[in-house]
N, CA, C and O atoms as a Tinker XYZ file with bonds, in Angstrom:
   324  protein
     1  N      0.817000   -1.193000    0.000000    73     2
     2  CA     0.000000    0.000000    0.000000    64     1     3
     3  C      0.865000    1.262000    0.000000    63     2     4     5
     4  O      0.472000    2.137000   -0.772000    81     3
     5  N      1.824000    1.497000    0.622000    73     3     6
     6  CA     2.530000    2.690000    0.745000    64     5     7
     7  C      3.684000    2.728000   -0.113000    63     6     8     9
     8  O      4.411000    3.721000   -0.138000    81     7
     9  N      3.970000    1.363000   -1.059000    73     7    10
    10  CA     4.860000    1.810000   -1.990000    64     9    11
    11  C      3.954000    2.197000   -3.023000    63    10    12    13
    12  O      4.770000    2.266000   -3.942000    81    11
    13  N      2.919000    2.482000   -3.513000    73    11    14
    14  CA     2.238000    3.089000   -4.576000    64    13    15
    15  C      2.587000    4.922000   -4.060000    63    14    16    17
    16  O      2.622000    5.733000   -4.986000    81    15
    17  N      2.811000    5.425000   -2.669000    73    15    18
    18  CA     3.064000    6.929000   -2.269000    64    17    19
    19  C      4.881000    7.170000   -2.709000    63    18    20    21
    20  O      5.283000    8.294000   -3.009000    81    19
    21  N      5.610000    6.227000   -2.690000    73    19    22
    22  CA     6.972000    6.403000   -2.646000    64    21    23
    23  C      7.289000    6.709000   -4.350000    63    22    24    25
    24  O      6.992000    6.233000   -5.446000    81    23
    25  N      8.009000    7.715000   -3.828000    73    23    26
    26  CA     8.381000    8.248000   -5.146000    64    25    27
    27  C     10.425000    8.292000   -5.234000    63    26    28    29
    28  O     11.298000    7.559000   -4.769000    81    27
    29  N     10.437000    9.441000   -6.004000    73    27    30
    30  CA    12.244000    9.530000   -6.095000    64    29    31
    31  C     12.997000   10.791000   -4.386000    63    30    32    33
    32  O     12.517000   11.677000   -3.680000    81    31
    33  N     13.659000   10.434000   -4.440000    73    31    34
    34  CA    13.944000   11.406000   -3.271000    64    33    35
    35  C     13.361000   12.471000   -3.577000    63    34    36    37
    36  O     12.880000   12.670000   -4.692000    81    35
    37  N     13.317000   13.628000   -2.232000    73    35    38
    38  CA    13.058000   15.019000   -2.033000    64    37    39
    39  C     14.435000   15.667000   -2.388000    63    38    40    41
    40  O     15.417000   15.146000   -1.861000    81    39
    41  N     14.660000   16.888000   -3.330000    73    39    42
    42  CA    15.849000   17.424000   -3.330000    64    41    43
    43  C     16.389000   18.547000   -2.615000    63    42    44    45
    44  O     16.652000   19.664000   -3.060000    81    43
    45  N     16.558000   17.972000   -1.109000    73    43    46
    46  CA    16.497000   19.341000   -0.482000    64    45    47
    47  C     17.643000   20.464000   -0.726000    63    46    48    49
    48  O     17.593000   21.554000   -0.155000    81    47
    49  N     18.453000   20.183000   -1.428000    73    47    50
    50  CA    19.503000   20.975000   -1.575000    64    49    51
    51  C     18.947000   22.482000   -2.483000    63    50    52    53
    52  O     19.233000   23.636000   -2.163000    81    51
    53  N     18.237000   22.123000   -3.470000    73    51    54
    54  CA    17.174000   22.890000   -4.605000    64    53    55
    55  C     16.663000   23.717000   -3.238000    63    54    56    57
    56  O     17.329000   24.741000   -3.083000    81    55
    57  N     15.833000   23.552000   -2.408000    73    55    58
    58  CA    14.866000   23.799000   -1.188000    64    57    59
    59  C     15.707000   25.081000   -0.775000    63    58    60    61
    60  O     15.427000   26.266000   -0.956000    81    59
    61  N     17.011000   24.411000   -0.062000    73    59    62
    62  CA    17.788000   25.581000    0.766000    64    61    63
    63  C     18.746000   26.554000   -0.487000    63    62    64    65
    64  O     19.422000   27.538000   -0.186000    81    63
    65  N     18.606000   26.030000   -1.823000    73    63    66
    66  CA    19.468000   27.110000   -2.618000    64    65    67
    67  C     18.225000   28.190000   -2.611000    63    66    68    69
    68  O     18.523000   29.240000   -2.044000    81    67
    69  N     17.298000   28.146000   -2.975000    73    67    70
    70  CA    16.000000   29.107000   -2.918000    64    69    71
    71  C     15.009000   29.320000   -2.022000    63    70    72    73
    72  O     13.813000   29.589000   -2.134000    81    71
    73  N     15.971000   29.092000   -0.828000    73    71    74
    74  CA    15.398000   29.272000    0.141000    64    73    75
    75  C     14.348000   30.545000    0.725000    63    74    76    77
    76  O     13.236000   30.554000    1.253000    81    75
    77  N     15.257000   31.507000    0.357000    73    75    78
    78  CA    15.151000   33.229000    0.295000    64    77    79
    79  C     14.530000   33.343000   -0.485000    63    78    80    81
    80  O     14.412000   34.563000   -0.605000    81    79
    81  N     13.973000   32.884000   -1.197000    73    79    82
    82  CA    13.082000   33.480000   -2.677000    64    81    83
    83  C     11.616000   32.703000   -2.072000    63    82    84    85
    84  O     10.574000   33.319000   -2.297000    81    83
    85  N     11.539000   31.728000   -1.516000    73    83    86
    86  CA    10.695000   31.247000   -1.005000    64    85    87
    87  C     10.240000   31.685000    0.008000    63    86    88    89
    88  O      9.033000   31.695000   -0.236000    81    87
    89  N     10.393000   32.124000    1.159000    73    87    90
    90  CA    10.161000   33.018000    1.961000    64    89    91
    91  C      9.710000   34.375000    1.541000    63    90    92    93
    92  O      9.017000   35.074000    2.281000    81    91
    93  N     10.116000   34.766000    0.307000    73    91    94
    94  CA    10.189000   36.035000    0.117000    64    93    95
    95  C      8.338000   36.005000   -0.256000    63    94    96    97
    96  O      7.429000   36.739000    0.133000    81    95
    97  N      8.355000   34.664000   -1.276000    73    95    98
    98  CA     7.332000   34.512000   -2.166000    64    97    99
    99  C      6.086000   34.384000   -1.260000    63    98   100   101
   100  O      4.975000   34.707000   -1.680000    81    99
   101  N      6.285000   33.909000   -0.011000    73    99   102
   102  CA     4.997000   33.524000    1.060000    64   101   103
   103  C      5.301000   34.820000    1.381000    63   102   104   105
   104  O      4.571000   35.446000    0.612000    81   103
   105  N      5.977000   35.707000    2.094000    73   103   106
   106  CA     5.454000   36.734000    2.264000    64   105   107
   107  C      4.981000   37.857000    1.324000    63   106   108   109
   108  O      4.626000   38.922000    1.828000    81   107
   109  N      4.957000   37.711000    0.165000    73   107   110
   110  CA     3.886000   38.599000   -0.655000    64   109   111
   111  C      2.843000   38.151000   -1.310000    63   110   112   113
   112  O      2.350000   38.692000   -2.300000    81   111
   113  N      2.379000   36.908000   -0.656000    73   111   114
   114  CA     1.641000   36.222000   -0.818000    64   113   115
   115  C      0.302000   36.202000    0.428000    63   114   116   117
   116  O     -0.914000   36.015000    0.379000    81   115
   117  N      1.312000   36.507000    1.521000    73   115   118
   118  CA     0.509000   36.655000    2.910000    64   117   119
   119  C      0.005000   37.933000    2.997000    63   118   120   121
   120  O     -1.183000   38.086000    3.281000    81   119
   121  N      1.091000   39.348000    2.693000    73   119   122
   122  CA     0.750000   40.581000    3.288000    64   121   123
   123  C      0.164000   41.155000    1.673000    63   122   124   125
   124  O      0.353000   42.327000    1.348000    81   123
   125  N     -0.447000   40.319000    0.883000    73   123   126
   126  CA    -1.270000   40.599000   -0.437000    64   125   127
   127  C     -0.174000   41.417000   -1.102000    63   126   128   129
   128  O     -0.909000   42.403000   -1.041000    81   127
   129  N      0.559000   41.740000   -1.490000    73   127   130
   130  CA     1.507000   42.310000   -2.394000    64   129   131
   131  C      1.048000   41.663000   -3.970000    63   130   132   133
   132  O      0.704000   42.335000   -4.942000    81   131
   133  N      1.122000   40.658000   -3.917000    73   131   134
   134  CA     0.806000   40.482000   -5.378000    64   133   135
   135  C      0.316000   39.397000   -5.375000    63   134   136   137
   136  O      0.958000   38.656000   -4.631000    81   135
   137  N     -0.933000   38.668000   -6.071000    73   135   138
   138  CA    -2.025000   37.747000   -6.216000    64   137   139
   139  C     -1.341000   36.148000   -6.336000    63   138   140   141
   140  O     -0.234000   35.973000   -6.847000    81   139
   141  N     -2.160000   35.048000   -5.797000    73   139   142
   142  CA    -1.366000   34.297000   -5.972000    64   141   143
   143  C     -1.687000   34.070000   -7.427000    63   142   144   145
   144  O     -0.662000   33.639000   -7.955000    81   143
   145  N     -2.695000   34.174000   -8.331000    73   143   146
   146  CA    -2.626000   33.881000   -9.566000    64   145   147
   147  C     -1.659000   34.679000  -10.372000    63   146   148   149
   148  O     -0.980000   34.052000  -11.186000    81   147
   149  N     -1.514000   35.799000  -10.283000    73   147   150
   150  CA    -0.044000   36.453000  -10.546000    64   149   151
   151  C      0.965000   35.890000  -10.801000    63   150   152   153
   152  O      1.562000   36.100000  -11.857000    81   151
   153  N      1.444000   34.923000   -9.758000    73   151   154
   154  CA     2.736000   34.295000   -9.138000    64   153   155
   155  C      2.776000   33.210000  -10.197000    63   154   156   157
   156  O      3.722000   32.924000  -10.932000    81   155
   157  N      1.292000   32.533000  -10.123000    73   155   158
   158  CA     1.247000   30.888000  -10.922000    64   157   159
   159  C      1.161000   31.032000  -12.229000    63   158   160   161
   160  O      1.235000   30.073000  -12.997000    81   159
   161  N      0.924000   32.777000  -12.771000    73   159   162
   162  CA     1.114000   33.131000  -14.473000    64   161   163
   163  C      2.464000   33.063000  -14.745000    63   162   164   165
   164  O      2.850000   32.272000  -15.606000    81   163
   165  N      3.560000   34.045000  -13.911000    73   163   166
   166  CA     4.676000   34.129000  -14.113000    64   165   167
   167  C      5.677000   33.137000  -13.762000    63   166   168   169
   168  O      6.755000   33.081000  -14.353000    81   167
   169  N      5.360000   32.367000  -12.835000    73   167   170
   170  CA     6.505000   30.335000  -12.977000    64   169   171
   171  C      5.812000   29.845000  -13.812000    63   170   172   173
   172  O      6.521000   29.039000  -14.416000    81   171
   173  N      4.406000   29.853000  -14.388000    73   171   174
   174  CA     3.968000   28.957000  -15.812000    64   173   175
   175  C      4.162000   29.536000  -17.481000    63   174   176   177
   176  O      4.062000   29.022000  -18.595000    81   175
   177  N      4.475000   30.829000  -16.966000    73   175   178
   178  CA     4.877000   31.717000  -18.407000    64   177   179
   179  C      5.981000   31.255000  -19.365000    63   178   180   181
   180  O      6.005000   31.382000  -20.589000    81   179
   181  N      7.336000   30.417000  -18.162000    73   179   182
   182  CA     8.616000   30.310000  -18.933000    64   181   183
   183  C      8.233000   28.972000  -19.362000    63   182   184   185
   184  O      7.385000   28.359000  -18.714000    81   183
   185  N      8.902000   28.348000  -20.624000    73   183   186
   186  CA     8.650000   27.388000  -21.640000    64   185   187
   187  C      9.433000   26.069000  -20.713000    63   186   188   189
   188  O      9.218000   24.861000  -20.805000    81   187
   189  N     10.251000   26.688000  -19.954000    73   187   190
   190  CA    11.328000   25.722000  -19.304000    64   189   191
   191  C     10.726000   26.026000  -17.684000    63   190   192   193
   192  O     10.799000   27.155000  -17.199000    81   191
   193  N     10.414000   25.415000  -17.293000    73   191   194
   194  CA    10.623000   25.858000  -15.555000    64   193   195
   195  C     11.893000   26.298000  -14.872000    63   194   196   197
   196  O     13.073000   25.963000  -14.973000    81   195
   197  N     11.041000   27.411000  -13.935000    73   195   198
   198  CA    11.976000   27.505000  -13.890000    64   197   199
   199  C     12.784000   27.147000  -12.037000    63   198   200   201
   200  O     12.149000   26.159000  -11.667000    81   199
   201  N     13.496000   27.406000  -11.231000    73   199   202
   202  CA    14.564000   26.993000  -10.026000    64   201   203
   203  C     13.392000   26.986000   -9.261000    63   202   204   205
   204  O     12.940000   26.035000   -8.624000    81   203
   205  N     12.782000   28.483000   -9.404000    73   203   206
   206  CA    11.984000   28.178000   -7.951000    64   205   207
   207  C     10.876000   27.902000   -8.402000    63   206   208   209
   208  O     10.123000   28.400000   -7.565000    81   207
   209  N      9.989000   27.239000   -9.499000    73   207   210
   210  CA     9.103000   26.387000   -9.316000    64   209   211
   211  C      9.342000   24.741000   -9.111000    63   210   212   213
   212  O      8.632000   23.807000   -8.737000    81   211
   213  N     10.437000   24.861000   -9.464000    73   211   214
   214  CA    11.075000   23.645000   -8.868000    64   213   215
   215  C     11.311000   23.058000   -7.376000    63   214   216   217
   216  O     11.277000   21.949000   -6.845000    81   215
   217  N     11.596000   24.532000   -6.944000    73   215   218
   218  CA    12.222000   24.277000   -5.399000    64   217   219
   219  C     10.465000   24.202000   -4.762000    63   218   220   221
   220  O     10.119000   23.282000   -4.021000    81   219
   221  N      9.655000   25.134000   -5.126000    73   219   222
   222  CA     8.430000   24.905000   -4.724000    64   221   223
   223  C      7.482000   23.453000   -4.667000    63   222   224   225
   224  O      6.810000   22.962000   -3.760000    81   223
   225  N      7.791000   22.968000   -6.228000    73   223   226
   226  CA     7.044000   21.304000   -6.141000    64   225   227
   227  C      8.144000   20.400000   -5.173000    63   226   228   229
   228  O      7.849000   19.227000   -4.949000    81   227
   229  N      9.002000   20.781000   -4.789000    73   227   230
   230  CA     9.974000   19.747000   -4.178000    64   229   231
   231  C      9.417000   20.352000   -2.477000    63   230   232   233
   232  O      9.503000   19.497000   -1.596000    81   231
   233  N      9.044000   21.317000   -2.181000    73   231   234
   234  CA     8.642000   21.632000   -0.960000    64   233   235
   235  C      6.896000   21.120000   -0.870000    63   234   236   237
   236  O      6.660000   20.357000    0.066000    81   235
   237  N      6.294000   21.308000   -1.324000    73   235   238
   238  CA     4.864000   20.840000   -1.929000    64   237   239
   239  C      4.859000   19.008000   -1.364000    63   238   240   241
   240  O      4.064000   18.392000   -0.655000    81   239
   241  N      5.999000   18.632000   -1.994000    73   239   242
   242  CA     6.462000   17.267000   -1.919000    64   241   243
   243  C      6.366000   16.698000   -0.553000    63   242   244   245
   244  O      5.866000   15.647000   -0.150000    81   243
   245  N      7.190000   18.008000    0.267000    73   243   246
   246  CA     7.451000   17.387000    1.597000    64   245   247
   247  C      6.109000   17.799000    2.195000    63   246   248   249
   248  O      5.523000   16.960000    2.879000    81   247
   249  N      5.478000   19.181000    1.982000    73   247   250
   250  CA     4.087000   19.269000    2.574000    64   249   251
   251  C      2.890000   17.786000    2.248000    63   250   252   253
   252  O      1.997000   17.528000    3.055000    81   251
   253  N      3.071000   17.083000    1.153000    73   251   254
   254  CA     1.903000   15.935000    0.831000    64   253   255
   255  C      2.742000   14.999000    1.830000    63   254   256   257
   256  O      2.128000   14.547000    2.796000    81   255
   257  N      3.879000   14.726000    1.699000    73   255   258
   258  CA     4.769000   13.572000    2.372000    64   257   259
   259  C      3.972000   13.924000    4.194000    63   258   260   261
   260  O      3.138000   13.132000    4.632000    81   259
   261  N      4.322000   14.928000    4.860000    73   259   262
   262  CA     3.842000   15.185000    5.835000    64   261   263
   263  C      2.275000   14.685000    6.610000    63   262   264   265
   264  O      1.797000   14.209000    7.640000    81   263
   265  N      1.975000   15.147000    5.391000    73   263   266
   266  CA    -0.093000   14.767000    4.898000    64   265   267
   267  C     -0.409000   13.430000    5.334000    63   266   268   269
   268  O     -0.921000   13.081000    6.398000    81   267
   269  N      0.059000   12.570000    4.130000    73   267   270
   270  CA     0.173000   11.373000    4.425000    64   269   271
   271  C      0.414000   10.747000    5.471000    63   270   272   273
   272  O     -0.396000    9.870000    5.773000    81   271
   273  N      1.461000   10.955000    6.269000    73   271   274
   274  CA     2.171000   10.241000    7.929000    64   273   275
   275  C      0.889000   10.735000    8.247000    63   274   276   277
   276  O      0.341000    9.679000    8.563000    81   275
   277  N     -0.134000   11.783000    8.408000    73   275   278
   278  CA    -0.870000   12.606000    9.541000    64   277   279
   279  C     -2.380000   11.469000    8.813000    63   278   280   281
   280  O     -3.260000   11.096000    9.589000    81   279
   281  N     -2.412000   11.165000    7.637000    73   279   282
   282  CA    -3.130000   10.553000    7.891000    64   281   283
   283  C     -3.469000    9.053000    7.713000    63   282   284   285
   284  O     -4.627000    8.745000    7.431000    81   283
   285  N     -2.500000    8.089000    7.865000    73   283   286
   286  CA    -2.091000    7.235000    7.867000    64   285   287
   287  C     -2.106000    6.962000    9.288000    63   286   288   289
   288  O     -2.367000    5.804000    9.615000    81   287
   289  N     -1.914000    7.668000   10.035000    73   287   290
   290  CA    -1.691000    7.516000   11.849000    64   289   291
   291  C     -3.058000    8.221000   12.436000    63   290   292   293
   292  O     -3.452000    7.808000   13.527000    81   291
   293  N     -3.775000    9.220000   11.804000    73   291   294
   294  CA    -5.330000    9.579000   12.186000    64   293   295
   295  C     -6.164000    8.862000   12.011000    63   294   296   297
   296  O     -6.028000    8.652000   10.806000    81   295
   297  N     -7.489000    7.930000   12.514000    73   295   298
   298  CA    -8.197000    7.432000   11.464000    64   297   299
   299  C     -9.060000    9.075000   11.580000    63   298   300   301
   300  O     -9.103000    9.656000   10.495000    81   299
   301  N     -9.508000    9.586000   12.386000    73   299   302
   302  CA   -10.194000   10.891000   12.664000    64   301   303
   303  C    -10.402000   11.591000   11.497000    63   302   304   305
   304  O    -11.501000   12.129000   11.356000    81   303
   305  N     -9.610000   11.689000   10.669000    73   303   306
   306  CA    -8.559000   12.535000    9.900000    64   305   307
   307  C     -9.072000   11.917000    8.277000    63   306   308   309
   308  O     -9.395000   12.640000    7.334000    81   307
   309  N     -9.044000   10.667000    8.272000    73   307   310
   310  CA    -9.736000    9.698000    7.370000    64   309   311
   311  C    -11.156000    9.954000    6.515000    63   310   312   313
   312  O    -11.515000   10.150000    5.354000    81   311
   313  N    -11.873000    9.789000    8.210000    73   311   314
   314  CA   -13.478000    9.754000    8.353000    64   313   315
   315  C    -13.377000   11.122000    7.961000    63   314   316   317
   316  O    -13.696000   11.019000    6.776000    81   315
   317  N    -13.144000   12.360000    8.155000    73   315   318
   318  CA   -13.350000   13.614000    8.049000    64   317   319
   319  C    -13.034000   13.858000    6.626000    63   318   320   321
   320  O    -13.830000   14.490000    5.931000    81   319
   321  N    -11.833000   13.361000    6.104000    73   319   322
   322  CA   -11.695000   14.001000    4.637000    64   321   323
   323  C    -12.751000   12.600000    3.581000    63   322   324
   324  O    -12.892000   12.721000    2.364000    81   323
């Protein structure tokens, strides 16, 4: 059952090179500076992806990875979703 969730490693190295850009990006995201559809025009605009939509699905990664343990160990959590 849980090797159908296992995938290729997480690249955390990608994570902490754009680290700062990521932070930067939640906070103008939080204090409304600029829309998140804004954000998801301009990382889907380039033909190539680009670092930090990369570093983002690799963080995304660890947020579902997280998900999973929480509900794999909830049944609460189960019944509710």
């Amino acid at each position: 059952m849980l090797s159908n969730h296992i995938g290729v490693p997480i690249i955390t190295a990608l994570i902490m090179e754009h680290w700062d850009d990521l932070l930067r990006l939640a906070a103008s995201i939080t204090t409304r500076t600029v829309t998140l559809s804004t954000i998801l025009k301009r990382l889907s605009a380039s033909s190539t992806s680009s670092d930090l939509a990369k570093a983002l699905r690799e963080l995304g990664r660890i947020e579902r990875t997280l998900f999973m343990i929480e509900w794999y160990s909830t049944p609460a959590l189960r019944r509710r979703c």
